[in-house]
C-alpha positions as CSV (number, residue, x, y, z in Angstrom):
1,X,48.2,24.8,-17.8
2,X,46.5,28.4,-17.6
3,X,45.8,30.2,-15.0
4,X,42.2,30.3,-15.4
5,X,41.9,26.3,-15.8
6,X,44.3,25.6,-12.7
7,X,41.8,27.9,-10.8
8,X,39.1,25.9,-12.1
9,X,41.1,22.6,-11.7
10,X,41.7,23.4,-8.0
11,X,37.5,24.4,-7.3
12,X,36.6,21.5,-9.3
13,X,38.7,19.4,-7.0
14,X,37.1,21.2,-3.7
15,X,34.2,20.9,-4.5
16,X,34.8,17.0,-5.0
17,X,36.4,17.0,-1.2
18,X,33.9,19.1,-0.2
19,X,30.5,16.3,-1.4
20,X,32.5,13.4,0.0
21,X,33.0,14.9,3.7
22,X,29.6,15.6,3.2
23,X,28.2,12.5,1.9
24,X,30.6,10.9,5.1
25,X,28.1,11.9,7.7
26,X,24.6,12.4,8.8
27,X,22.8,14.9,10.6
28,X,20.7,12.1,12.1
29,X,20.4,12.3,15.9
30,X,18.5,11.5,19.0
31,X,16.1,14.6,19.5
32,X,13.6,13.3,21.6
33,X,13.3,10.1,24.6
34,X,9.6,9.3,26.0
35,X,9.6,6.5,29.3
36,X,6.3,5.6,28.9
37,X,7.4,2.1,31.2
38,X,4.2,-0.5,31.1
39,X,5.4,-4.4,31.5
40,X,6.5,-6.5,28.6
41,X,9.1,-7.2,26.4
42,X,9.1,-5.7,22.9
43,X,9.4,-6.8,19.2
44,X,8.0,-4.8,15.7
45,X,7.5,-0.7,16.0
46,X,4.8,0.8,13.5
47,X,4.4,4.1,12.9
48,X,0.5,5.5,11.9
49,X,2.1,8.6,10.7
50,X,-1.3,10.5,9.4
51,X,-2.2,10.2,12.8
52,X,0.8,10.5,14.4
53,X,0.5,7.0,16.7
54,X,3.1,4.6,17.3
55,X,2.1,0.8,17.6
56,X,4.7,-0.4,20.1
57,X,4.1,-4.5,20.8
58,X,4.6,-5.6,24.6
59,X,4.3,-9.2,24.4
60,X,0.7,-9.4,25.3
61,X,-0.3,-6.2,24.7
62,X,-0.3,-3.1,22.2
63,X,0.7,0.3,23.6
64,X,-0.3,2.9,21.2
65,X,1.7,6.5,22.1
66,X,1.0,10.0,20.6
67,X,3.8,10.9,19.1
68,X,2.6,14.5,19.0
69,X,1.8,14.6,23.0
70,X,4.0,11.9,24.2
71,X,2.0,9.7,25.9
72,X,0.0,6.4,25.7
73,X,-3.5,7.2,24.8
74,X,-4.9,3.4,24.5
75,X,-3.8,-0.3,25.1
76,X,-4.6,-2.8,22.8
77,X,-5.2,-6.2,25.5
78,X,-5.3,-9.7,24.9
79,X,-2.5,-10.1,22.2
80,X,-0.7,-13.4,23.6
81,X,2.9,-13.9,22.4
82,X,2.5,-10.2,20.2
83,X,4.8,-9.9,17.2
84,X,3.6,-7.2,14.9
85,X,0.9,-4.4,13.4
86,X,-0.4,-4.1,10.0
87,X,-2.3,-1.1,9.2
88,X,-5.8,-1.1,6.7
89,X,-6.5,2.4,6.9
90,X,-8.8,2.4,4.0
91,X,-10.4,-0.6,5.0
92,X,-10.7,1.0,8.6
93,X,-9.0,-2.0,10.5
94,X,-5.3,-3.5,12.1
95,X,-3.8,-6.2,12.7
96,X,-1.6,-8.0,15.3
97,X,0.3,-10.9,14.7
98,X,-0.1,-13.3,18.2
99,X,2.6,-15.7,18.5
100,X,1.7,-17.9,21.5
101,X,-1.8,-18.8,20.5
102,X,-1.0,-18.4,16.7
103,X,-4.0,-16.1,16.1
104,X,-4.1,-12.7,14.3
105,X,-6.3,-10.0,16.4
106,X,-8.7,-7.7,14.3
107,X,-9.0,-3.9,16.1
108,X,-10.9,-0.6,14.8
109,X,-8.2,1.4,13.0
110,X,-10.0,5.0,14.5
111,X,-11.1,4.1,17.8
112,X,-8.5,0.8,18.9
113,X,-11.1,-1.3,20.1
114,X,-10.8,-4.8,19.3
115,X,-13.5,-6.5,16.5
116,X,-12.6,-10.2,16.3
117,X,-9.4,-12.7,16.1
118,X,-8.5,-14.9,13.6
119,X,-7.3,-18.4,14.9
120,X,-5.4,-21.1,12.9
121,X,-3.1,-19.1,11.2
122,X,0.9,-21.3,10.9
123,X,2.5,-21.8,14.0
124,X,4.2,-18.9,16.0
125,X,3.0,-16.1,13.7
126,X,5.7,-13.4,13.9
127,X,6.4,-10.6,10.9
128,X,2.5,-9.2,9.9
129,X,2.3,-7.2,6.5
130,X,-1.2,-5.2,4.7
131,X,-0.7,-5.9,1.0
132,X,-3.1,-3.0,-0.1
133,X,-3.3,-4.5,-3.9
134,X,-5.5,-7.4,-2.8
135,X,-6.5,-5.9,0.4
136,X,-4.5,-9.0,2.1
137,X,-3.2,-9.6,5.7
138,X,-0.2,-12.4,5.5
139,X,1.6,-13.2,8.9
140,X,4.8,-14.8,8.3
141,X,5.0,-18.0,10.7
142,X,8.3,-18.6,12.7
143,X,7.8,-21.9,13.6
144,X,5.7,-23.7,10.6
145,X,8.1,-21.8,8.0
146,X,5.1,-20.3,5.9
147,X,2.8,-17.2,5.5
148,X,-0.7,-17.4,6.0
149,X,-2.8,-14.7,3.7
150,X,-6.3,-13.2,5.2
151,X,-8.7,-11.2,3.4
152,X,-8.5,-8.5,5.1
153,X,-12.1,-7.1,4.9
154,X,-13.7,-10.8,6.0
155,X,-10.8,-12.0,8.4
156,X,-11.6,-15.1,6.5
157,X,-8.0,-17.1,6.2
158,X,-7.5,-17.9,2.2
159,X,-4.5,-20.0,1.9
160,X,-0.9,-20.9,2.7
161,X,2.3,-20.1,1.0
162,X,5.4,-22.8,2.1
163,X,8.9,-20.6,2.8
164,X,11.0,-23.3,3.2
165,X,12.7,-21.6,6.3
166,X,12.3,-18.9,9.3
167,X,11.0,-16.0,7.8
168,X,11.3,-12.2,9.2
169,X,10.5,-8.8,7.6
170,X,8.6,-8.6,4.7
171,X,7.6,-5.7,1.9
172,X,5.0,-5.5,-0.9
173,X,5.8,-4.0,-4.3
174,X,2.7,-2.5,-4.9
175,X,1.6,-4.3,-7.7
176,X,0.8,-7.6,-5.7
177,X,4.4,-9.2,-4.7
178,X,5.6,-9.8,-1.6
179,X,9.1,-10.3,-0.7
180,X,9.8,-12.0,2.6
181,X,13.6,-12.8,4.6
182,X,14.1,-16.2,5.5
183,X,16.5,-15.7,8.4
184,X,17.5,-19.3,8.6
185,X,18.8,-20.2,5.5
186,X,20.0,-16.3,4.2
187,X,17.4,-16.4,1.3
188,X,14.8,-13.8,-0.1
189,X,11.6,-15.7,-1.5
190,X,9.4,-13.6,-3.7
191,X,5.9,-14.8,-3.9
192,X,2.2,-13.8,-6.0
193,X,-0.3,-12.4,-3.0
194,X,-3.2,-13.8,-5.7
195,X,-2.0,-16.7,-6.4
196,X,0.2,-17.6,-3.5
197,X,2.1,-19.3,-5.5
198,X,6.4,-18.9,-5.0
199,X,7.9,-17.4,-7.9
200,X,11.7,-17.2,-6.9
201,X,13.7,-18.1,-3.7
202,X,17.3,-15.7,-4.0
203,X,20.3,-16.8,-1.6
204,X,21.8,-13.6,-0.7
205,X,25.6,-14.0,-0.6
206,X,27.2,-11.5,2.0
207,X,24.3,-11.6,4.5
208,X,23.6,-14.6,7.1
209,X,20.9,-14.4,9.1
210,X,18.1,-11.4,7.4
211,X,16.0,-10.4,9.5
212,X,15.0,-6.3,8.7
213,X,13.7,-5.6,5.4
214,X,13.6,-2.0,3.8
215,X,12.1,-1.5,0.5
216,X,13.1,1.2,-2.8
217,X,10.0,0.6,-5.0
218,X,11.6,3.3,-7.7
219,X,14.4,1.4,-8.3
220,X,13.5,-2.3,-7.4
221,X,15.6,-2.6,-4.2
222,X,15.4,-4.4,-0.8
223,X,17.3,-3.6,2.0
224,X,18.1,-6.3,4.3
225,X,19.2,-6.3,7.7
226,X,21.9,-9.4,8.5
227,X,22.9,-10.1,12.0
228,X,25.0,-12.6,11.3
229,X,27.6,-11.4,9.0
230,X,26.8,-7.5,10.6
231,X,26.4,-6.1,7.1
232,X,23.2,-4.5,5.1
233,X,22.4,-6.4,1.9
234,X,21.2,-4.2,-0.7
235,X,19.2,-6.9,-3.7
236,X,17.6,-5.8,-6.4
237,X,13.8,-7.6,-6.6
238,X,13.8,-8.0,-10.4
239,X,16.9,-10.3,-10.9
240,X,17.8,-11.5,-7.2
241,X,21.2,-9.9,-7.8
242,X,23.1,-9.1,-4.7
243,X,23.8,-4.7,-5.7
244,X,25.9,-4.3,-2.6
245,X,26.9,-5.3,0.8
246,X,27.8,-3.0,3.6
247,X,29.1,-2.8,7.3
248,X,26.1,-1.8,9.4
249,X,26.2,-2.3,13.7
250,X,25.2,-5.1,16.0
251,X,22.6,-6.9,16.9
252,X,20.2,-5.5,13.9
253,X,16.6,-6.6,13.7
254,X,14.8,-3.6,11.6
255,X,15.5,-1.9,8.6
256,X,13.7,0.6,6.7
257,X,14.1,3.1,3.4
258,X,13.2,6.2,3.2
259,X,12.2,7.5,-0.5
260,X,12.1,10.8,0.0
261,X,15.6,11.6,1.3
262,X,17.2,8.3,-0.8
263,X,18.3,6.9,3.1
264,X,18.3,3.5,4.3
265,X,18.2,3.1,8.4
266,X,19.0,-0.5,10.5
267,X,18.6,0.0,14.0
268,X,21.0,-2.6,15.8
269,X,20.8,-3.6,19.4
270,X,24.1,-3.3,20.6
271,X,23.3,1.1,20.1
272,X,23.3,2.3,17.1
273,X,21.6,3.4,13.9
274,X,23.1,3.0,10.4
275,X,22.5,5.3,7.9
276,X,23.2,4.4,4.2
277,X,22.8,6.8,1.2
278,X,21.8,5.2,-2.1
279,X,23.6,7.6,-4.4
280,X,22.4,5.9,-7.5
281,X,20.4,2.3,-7.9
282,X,24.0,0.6,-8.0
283,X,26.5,2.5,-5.4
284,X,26.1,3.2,-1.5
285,X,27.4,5.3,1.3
286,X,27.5,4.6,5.0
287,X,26.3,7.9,6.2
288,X,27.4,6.7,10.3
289,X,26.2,4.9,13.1
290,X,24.1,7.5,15.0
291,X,24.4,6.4,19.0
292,X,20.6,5.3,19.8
293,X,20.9,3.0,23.6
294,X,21.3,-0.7,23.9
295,X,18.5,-2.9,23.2
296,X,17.0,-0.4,20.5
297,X,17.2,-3.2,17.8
298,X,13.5,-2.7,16.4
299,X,12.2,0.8,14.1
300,X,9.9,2.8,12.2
301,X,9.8,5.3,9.8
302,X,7.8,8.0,9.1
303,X,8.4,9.3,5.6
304,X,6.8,12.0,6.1
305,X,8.8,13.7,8.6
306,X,11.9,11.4,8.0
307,X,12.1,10.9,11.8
308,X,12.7,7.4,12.8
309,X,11.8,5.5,15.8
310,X,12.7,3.3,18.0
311,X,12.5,1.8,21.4
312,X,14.2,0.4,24.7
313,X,14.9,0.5,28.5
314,X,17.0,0.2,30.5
315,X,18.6,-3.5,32.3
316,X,20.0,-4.7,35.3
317,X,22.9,-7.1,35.5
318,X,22.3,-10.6,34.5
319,X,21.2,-13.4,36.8
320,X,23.8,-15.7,37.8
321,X,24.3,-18.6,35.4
322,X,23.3,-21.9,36.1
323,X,23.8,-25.6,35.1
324,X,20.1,-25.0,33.7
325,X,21.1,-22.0,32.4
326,X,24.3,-21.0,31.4
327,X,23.0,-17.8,30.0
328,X,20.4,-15.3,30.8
329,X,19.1,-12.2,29.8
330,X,19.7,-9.2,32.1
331,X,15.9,-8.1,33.6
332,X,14.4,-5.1,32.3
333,X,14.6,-2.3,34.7
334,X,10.7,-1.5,35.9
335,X,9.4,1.6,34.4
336,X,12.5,2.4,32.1
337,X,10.7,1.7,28.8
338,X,11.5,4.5,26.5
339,X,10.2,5.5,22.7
340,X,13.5,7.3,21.1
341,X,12.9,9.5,18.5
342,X,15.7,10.1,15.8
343,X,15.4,13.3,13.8
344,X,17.4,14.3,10.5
């Protein structure tokens, strides 16, 4: 070998080192914590990133916070058994998904004030998505196992789609296809938001228990959160084809992908977020488990800014068991509610 080409040979092979400690790690960390307290527990996070608010759901309430000031600047009231937010900007409305009373409350995108609720949607209505192709609302329904669509415009309720199992996140693939987790029976079910009709249920081998959903329209993926097996399940939407499972933390309930920076988050319970390059359609890095705080288990995105967020507080020890009760939650400490902000 020359000179020239083992000088070569030995760059070529640092440079190598040199992109996999780099595609090892993240920059991701926690750059900003808010207590904004209020009572409640807490479920879904959506971020309103054009207007920088963060829908945080309390159990029977909305707190919307400015991300930009830090502070709550309404309440959204009378949301019994709160799940989720979708977002209609261009229609000028939101959504919340109300699991106690299985109702869907209808409030003024701009000003937060409430315009109507929707009763009668399936039982327990938990995961709430905006399908902007037909300008549809579907809640996905914990407890009857189906999705009920809503046009979106009229609040009118327009049909039922059967799941077949418990389902969680959900995503749209712009072009009028939703994709929807069915946590009990570690499936993906793809279905028309037209015709309602199912076109393919998926099992997902690797991954018990779905529940976050993150979605790669440029390359057909789904990202899927499983608490079960502690893994992120990476299916491509065309074929049902598992592309790749990997370890993730524990305890995850939300997932999301970030197009822009070719990052997939889960934020998991137990403390941590997991960050996942895709380095091409078929091949995946674990980037880390950023520390986040215990309980953070739910998120958002902003793809804007790539920050992520997510939220928590802080517990006392747990109530002593009981024959009743063998196991309890710890109480939530009063006032110790707290928006983390993740920045890249």
């Amino acid at each position: 070998m020359s000179r020239s080409v083992h000088v070569l040979s030995m760059l070529s092979a640092a440079l190598v080192v040199a992109s996999a400690a780099a595609a090892q790690s993240t920059s991701y960390h926690v750059a900003k914590r808010v207590t904004i307290g209020g009572e409640g527990g807490w479920d879904y996070v959506v971020i309103d990133a054009p207007r920088h608010r963060l829908f945080v759901s309390r159990g029977t309430h909305v707190m919307v916070v400015d991300t930009d000031r830090d502070s709550v600047i309404a309440d959204i009231a009378n949301t019994p058994g709160v799940h989720g937010v979708a977002l209609a900007p261009e229609l000028g409305r939101g959504f919340t998904s109300n699991g106690r009373d299985s109702s869907v409350t209808i409030f003024d995108y701009a000003t937060l004030a409430t315009i109507g609720v929707v009763h009668g949607t399936g039982a327990n209505p938990d995961a709430i998505l905006y399908d902007p192709t037909t300008r549809r609302v579907f809640t996905f329904n914990g407890r009857s196992g189906d999705a009920t669509a809503i046009d979106a415009a009229s609040g009118a309720i327009v049909g039922t789609v059967p799941l077949g199992g418990k389902p969680e996140a959900a995503s749209h693939d712009g072009h009028g296809r939703i994709f929807v987790n069915i946590e009990d029976t570690g499936e993906v079910v793809a279905f028309d938001a037209r015709t309602l009709a199912v076109q393919a249920r998926w099992p997902v081998h690797g991954c018990e228990e779905p529940t976050g959903q993150g979605i790669d329209r440029a390359h057909a993926l789904l990202f899927l959160g499983c608490g079960g097996s502690r893994t992120m399940a990476v299916v491509n939407y065309r074929t049902g084809a598992v592309v790749a499972t990997l370890p993730i933390g524990a305890g995850v309930d939300g997932a999301a992908f970030d197009p822009g920076t070719g990052l997939a988050f889960t934020s998991n319970g137990a403390g941590t977020l997991t960050v996942v390059h895709e380095d091409s359609p078929t091949r995946f890095t674990v980037l880390g488990n950023v520390p986040t705080q215990r309980g953070a288990r739910t998120m958002s995105l902003d793809e804007g800014s790539h920050r992520v967020y997510t939220v928590t507080a802080e517990f006392g020890p747990p109530p002593a068991a009981s024959a009743g009760a063998p196991s309890r939650r710890p109480p939530m400490v009063p006032g110790s509610f707290t928006v983390l902000e993740l920045d890249p």
